[in-house]
N, C-alpha and C positions, 0 to 999 in steps of 0.2 A: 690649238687643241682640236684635234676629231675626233670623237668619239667613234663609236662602232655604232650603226644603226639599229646593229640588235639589243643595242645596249641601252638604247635611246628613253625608252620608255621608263625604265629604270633610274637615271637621269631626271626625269622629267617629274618623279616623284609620281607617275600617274600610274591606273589601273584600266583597264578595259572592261567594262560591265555590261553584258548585252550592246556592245557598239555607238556604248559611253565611255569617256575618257572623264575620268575625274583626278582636277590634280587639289591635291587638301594643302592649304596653306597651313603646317604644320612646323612645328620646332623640331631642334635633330632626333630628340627622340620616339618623334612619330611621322619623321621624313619617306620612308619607306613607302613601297605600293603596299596597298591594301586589297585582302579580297571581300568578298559577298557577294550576294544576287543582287540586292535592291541598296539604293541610297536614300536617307532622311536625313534633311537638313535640323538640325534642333533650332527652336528660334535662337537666335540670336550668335551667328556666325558669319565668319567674311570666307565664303571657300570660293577657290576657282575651278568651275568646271567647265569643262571642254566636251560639248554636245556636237550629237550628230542631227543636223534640222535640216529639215525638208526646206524646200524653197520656193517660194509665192510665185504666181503669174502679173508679171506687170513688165511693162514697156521701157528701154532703157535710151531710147533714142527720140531726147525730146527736144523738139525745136525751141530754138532760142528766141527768147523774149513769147513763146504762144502762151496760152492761157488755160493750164493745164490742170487736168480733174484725176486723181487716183478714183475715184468711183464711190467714193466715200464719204455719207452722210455727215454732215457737221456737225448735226444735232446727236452726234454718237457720244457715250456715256464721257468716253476720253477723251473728249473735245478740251480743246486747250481755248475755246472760246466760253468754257464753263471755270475753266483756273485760268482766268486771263491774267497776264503779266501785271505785278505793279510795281513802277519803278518808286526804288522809295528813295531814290534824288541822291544829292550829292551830299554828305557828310565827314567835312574835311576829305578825307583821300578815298572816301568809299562810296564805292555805290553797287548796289546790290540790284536784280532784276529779278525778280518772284513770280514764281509761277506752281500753285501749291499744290494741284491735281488729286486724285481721287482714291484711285486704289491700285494694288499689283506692286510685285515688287521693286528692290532696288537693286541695279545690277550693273555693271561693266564689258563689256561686247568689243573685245580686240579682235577684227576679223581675220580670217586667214587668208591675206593675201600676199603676192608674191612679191616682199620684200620692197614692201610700201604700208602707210599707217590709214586704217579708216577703220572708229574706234565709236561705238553707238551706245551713248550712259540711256538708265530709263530708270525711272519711278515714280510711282504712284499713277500709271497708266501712261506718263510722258515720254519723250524723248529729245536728248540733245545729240547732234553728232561731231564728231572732231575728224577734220580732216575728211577723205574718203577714197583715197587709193589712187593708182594710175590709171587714167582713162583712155579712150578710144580718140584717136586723132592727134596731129599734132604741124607744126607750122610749116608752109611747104615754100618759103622764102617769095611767095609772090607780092606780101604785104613789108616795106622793107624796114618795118617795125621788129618783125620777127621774124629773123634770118633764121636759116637753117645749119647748125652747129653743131659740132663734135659731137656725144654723147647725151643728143635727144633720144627718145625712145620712141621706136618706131610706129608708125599711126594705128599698126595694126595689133600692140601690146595694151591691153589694158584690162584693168577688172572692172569695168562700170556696169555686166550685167551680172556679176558675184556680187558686188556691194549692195547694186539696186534692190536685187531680190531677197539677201539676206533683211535685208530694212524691211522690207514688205512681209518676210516671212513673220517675223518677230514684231508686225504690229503699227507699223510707222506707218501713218497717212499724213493730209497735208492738213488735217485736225491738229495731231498732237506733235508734232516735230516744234519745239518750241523755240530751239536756238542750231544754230552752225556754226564751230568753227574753224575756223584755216588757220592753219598756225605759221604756216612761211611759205614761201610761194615756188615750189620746188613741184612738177608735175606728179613726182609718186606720194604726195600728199595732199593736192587741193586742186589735180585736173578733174575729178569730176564734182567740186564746187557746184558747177553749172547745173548738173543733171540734178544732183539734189536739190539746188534749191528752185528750180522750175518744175521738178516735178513734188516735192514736199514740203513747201511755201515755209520754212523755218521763219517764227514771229522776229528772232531778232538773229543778227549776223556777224561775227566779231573775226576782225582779223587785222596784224598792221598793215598799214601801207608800203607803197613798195614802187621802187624804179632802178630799170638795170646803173642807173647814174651811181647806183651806191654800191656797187661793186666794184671792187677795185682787180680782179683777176679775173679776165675775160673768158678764162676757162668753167668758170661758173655760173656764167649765164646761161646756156640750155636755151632751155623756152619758158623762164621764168616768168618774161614782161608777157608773156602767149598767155599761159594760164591764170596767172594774174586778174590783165585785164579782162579775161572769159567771166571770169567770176564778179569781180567787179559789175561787170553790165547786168550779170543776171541780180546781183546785190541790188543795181538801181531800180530795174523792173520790178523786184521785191518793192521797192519801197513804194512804185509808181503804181501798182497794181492791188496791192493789197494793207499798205500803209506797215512794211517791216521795218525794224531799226537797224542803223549799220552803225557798228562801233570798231572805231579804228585808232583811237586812243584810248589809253587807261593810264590811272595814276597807279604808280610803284605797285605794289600788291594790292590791292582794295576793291576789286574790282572780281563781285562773286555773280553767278550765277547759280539760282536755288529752285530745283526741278523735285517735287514731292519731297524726299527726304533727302534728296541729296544735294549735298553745296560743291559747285564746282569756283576754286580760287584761280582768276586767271593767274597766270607765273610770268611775265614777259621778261627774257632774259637783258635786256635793255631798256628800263623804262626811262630811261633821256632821249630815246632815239639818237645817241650821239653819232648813228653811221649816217643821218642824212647830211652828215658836218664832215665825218672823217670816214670815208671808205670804207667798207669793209669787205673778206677777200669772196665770202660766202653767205647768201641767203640764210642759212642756218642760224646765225649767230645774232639776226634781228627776231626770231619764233618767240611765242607763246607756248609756254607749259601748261599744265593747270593739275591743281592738288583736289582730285575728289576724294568726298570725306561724308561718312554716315554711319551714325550710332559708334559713332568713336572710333570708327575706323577709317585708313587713308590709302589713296594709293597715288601716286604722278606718275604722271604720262608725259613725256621728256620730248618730248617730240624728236628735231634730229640736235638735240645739245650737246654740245661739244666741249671737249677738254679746255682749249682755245686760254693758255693762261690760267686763270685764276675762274673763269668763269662758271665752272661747271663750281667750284666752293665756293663761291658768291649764291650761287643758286639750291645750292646742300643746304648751309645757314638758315636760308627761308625755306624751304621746304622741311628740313626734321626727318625725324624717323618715319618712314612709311609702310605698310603690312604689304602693297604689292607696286612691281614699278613697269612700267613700259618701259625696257631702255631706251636710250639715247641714242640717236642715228641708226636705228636699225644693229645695235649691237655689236658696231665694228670698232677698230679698234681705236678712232678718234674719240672715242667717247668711253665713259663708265668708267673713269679712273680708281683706283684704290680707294682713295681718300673720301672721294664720293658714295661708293659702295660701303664705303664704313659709316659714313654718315646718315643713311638713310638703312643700312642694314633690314633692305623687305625680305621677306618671307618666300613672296612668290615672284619671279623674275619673268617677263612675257617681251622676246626679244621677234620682231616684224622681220622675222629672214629666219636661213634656214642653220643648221647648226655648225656650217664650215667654216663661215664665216667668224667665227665666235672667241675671242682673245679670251684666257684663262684666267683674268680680272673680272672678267666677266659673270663668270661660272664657279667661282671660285666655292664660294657657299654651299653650291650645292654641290660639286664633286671631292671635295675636302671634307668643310666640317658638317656637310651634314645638314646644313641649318634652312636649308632653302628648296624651293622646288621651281624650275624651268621651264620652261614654254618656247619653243623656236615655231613659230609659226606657218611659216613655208613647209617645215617640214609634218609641221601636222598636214597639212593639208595634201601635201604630194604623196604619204605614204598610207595617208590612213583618208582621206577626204572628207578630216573635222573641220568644219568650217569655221569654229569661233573658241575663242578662251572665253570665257563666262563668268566673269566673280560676282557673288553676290554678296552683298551686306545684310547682315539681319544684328540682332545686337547683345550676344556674350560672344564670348570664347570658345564657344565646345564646336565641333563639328563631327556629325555623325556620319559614318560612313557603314552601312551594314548593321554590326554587330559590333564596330567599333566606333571610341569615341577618342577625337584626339583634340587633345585640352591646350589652349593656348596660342594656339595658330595665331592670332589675330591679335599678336603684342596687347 
């Protein structure tokens, strides 16, 4: 399916308001753009808005292993050294990591970038991040760890000074960044690991482990073990410099992180790790999901999940119904099968690419029945230069838009 770009907005369920994009996670019969001059959230809504935000001055090119300062007081209100973490241990298959923070909302930040994931949650003045887009650099075969291979992306593609500075616009110092993390070790998800976590000292750092040995199609190694290991070292330096935690196991689902009001549930699509035993043909299918969730509302973020057998309805089952969804793989057409799309039936769809790309399993919701409203993100950003989809949680149902109010968006 292509849609017509003029048609796009429309689609997308959004409106243009003063050089605001707002898409209302609404039911069919308040899917439609909306107009007015001004928007009020009423408390207690989960709406996705897509703002247009300026962008902070801060430095994206930070040497590895240095001992790195945003410029930023620690003794500032959002200090995450005033909500210090408290793990509250192991119980049976749970463990949870607390981090209670102060004030400000709670909200969800898919960035707009080009067809890669780097996704920044925040509440109560905090921040965790997931993933963070393709970065600057990449392996030039002199190390013969990390050869130079088909379908790397070139040293000169990346978003590491659109991700850096969105972070810095909306708040993130190396106070309040409380968690990272990397969900598979694939470059347009976790190459600039590094740069975040050397320049925004996240307290603690979660991701699986990982070695080309468990691929079994050598067409999907990339520069996997490259970015990987990148990340890994700065993970150590974390730990060596400033006392962070690295968490590279979890048991089955159990395993939350809770930032102000929001609980993030890791999702690992293989918690046996059986690929360190039996192959697998692609990085993808070892990732971490995770189902964030506040004031009763939910959304997962899929990372790159895939169809792959049974997997993605092994991973529906645990996850449920959700009000908004990150697709899966960038919204192509290995991922987001029927079955799954029924099973979680969101509201609001927020797909990290642009809309050509997009199978009609996909979208089905919202160019059928009505039921849903989309997001392609590339294409936000190439045609309009909105940098972020924006959900925020607050906690009923109604979402005010103007003069209008649309009731029930948020299952």
């Amino acid at each position: 399916m292509n849609l017509r770009h003029g048609q796009l907005w429309q689609r997308l369920g959004l409106t243009v308001l003063s050089g605001i994009l707002v898409a209302s996670l609404a039911p069919a019969t308040a899917a439609a753009p909306v107009t007015g001059q001004e928007i009020s959230d009423d408390a207690g809504s989960f709406s996705g808005d897509v703002s247009s935000v300026g962008t902070g001055d801060v430095v994206s090119d930070v040497a590895q292993g240095s001992d790195v300062s945003d410029g930023v007081d620690a003794s500032a209100g959002d200090s995450a050294s005033e909500a210090a973490a408290s793990n509250e241990g192991e119980r049976g298959d749970v463990r949870t990591y607390t981090y209670p923070g102060t004030s400000g909302p709670t909200r969800i930040h898919v960035i707009s970038t080009q067809g890669s994931d780097a996704i920044l949650l925040e509440s109560k003045g905090l921040f965790g991040m997931i993933d963070g887009g393709e970065g600057l650099g990449a392996p030039d075969g002199s190390d013969p760890r990390y050869p130079v291979r088909p379908g790397i992306a070139p040293a000169s593609k990346g978003d590491t000074q659109r991700v850096m500075d969105y972070m810095s616009s909306q708040g993130v110092t190396s106070s309040n960044l409380v968690f990272y993390l990397g969900t598979h070790p694939h470059s347009d998800h976790i190459d600039n690991a590094d740069d975040i976590i050397y320049r925004f000292r996240p307290k603690a750092i979660f991701s699986p482990e990982y070695s080309d040995s468990w691929i079994s199609d050598p067409r999907t190694l990339w520069d996997n073990q490259w970015v990987y290991d990148r990340m890994i070292a700065a993970a150590s330096w974390a730990q060596r410099s400033y006392g962070a935690t690295l968490v590279q196991h979890v048991r089955d689902y159990g395993t939350h992180v809770q930032i102000g009001d929001m609980d993030i549930q890791i999702i690992p699509f293989d918690p046996e790790e059986s690929y360190k035993h039996h192959p697998i043909r692609d990085a993808n299918l070892l990732g971490w999901g995770s189902v964030v969730s506040a004031f009763g509302h939910r959304a997962f973020l899929a990372a790159d999940l895939e169809i792959e057998g049974d997997l993605e309805d092994r991973i529906a089952a645990v996850v449920g119904h959700v009000d908004m969804l990150k697709a899966g793989h960038h919204g192509l057409t290995t991922s987001n099968s029927e079955s799954f799309m029924a099973a979680l039936s969101p509201s609001m769809i927020i797909q990290t690419n642009p809309e050509w790309v997009t199978p009609d399993r996909l979208t089905t919701s919202v160019t059928v029945s009505g039921t849903a409203s989309w997001a392609p993100t590339a294409d936000l950003w190439d045609r309009a230069r909105i940098p972020a989809v924006v959900g925020t949680f607050t906690g009923s149902s109604e979402l005010s838009v103007g003069d209008r109010v649309l009731v029930g968006g948020c299952g």
